[in-house]
N, C-alpha and C positions, 0 to 999 in steps of 0.2 A: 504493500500500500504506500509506503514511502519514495515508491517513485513514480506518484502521478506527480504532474507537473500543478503547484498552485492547492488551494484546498479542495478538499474531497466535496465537491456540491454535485445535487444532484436536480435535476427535477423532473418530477412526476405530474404526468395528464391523465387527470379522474381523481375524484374522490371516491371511489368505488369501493369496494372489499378489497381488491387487487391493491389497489393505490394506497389506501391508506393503510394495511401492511405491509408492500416495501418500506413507505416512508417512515413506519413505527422501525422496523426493526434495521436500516440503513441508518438513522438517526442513533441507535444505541449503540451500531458499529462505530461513533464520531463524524457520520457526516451528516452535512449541513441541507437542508432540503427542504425545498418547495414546492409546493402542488399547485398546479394552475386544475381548477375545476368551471366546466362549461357554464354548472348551473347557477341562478343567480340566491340559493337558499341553500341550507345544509340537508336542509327535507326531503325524505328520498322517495320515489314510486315505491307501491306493492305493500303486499301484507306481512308476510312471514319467509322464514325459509328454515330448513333443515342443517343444523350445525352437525355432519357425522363426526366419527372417531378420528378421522385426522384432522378433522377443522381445529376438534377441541383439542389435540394432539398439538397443532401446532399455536395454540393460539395459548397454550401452554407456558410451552417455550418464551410469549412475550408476557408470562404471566395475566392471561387476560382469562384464561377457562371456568376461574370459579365468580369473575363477573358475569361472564355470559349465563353459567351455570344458573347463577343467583337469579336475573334476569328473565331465562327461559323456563324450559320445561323440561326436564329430565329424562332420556327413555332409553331402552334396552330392545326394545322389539317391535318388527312389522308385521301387524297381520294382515295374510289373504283372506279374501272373501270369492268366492264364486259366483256367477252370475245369479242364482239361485237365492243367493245372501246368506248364505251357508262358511262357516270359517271351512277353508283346507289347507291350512299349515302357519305357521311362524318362521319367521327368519330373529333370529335373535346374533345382536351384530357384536361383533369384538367389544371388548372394554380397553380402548387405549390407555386413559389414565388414570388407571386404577379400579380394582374390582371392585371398589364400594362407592366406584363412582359410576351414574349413565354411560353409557353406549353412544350420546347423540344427542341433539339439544334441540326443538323446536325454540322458533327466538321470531321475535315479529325485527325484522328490518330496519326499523327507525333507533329502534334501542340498539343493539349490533353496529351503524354508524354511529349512534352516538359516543359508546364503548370505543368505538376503532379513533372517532375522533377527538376524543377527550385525550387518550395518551399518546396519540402521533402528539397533538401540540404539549403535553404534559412536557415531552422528551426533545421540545426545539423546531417540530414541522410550520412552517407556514404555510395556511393553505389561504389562498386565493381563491375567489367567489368570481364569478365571470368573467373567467379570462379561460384562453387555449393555447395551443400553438398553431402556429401559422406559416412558419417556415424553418426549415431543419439544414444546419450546415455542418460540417463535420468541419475544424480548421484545425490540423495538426493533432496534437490529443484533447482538445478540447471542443463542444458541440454549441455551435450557436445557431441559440433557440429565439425566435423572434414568435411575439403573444399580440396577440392581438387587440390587444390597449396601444400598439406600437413601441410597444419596446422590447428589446434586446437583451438575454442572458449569456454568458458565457458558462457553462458549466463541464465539470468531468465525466458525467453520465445523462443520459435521458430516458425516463421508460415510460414507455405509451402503456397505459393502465387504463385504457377509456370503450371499452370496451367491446363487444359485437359488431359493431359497423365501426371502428377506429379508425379517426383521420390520421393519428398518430401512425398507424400502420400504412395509409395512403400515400403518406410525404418522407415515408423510409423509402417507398418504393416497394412494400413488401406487400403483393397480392393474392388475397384467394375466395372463392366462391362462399357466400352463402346457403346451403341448404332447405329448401323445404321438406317436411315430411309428411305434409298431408292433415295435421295435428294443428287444432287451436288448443289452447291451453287456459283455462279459465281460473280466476284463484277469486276468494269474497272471504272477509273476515266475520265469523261468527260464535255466539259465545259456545263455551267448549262444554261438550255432553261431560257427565262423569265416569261413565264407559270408556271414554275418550283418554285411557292413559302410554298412548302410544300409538305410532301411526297403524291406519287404518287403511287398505286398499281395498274398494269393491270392481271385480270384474264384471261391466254391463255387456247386453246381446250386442251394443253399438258400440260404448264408449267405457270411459274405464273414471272411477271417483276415487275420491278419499277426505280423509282428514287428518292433519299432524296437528296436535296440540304445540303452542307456545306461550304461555302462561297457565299458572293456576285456574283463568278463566277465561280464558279466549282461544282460541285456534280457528283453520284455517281449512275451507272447502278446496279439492282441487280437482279441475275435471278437465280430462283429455278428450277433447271431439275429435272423432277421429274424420278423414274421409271427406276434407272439408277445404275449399278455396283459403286462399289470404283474404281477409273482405275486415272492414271495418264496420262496427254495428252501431248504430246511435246509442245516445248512455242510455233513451228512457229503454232503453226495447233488453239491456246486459240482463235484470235482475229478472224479466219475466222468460226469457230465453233460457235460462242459467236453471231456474225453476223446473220447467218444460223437460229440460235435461234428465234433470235429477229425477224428475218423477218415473224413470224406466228405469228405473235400481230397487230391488226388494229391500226387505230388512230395516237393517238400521241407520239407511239412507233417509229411510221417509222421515224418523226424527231430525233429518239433517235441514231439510229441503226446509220446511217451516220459518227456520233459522234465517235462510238466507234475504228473503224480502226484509229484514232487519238489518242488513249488512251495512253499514256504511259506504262502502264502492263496492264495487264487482267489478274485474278487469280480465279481459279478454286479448291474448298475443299469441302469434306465430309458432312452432315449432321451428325453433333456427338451428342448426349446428354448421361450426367453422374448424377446421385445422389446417394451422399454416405449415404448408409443408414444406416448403424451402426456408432460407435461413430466416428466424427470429430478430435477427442481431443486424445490424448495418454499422459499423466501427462503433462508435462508444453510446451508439442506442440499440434498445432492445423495447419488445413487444412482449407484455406479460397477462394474463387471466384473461378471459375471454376474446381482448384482441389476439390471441395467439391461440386459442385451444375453446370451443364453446361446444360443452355435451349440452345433449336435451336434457329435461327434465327429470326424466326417470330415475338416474340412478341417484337424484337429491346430494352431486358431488359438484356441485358448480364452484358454491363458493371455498368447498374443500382445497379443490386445486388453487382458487385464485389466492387464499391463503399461504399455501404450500409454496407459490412462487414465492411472495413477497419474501419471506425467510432464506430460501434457498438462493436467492439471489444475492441477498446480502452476507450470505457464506462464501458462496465461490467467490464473491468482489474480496474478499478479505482474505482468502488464500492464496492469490494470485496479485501479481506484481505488476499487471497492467491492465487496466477496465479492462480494454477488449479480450485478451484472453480469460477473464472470469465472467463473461456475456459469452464466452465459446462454450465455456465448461458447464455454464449455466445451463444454458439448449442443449448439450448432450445428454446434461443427469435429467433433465422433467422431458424427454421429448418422445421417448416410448412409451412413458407411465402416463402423460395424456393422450394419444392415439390412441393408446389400448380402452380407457375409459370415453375416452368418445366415439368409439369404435362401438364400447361394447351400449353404450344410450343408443345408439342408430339401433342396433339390431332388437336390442326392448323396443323402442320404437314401434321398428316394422312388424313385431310380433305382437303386439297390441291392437295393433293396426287391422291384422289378421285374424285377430280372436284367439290367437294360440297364447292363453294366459299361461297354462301350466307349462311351457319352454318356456316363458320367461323370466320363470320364480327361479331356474338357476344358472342362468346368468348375471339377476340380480346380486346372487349370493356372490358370483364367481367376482363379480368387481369388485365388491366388499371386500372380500377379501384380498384382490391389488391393492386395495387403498389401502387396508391395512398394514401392509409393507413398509418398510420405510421411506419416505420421501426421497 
């Protein structure tokens, strides 16, 4: 590290999961770093998401697991449900840290930023509220970043943390396709059954539901339509669509369905996935968590990985004696462990898609258990 030239800065585009974990844990390594974020609030879209075993694994490591812990909702197990509304099996998921700790953390989104953003600045990050990058120059070992306020950074590192459709990745030069899979994705926040102590999957004749607890008293509907265009639906038409849905699921959906005309939002998105297959890296920037690697939904390891970068990057930069060779080493340690988990969301995906529920209960397991691995 003593021979980059000048002080170790960095800056990061997104405040994201992705972003605001490099920036926590590059900042404890000593450097200096800023985040230029697009939007004009810290308030994030969306209801909840699924923290698994490496999330809290790694988020460990920045001592964050037992705030999220505190925060979330505790769980060790997924159950299936069969079309029928019938249970046919468990998956019950590794305990990374610690047996007498959950498996996995339902956590609603806005608290999870808050958490990420409380200790990047706790620990020195600046983040920037409406700004991006706008043009990307490599000058010797140092990358100048021009923001779009019209000014100019010179720094030793830059990572595009901004996600799914990244400009960051655009102005690298680094391109790759987005995927459809056919898959709208629905998510509505609602208060949480008491049955509800752990995720719930229900297999429909069309489509596939559930629920993940993330508090004591709330959690989160989530339904995969399958078989379906990209189409934008007016907001009054999400809650009684979303309803309509639900009502073709036996069981203990219909307690669900009730729930959701009480929702505060209901949001309706794409099935996307992206892997960048050629290099990550362009001399001392690099593309991290969704701009680089974006599985579907299913296997609930999104923000796993976009975690698992931010750390892992601030390893290899710290083993290595020049950015660009710890942005090499970086891409070569995460670039089979996210292919194979994006690989293996497509193939849930398409088997969802198909109706063939029971092929997909052990693939689910089989990624669990990649991720279980070490980073």
């Amino acid at each position: 590290m003593n021979s980059y030239r000048g002080a170790r800065t960095a800056m990061i585009v997104g405040a994201g999961v992705a972003g605001l974990t490099a920036a926590t844990a590059l900042a404890g390594a000593g450097w200096q770093v800023e985040i230029a974020e697009v939007n004009p609030s810290r308030a994030t879209s969306g209801w909840g998401l699924c923290l698994t075993g490496p999330a809290l694994r790694a988020l460990a490591e920045l001592g964050l697991a037992d705030d999220c812990l505190a925060e979330g909702y505790g769980m060790s197990v997924i159950t299936h449900m069969d079309v029928d509304g019938e249970p046919v099996g468990q998956a019950r998921l590794p305990r990374l840290i610690g047996a007498r700790r959950p498996a996995m953390a339902g956590m609603a989104r806005p608290v999870l930023h808050r958490i990420l953003h409380t200790e990047a600045e706790r620990r020195g990050v600046v983040v920037q509220q409406e700004l991006t990058v706008t043009a990307v120059d490599q000058e010797g070992e140092l990358v100048r970043v021009q923001l779009s306020d019209g000014t100019v950074r010179q720094v030793a590192l830059l990572v595009g943390a901004d996600g799914i459709r990244s400009s960051t990745r655009s102005l690298l030069g680094l391109e790759t396709s987005l995927d459809y899979h056919g898959q709208m994705v629905w998510r509505a926040l609602v208060p949480r059954p008491q049955w509800a102590t752990g995720i719930h999957q229900f297999a429909g004749k069309a489509d596939t539901a559930g629920l993940v607890p993330i508090s004591a008293g709330e959690a989160y509907v989530f339904v995969t339509e399958n078989g379906v265009e990209q189409s934008v639906l007016p907001e009054a038409e999400l809650v009684p669509r979303l309803r309509q849905i639900l009502k073709a699921f036996p069981g203990r959906v219909a307690e669900i369905r009730p729930l959701v005309s009480v929702s505060e939002s209901v949001v309706r998105r794409p099935v996307l996935t992206a892997f960048l297959e050629g290099a990550w890296n362009q001399g001392n920037s690099v593309v991290i968590g969704d701009a680089a690697h974006a599985p579907a939904p299913q296997m609930a390891s999104g923000a796993a990985l976009a975690i698992e970068d931010g750390l892992v990057l601030a390893e290899e930069l710290g083993r290595h004696e020049s950015v660009g060779a710890g942005l090499e080493a970086f891409v070569r340690r995460r670039r089979q462990r996210c292919r194979t988990l994006v690989e293996t969301s497509v193939a849930i995906a398409g088997l969802e898609h198909a109706q063939r529920h029971r092929e997909a209960y052990p693939l689910t397991d089989a990624g669990h258990r990649l991720m279980a691995e070490p980073a």
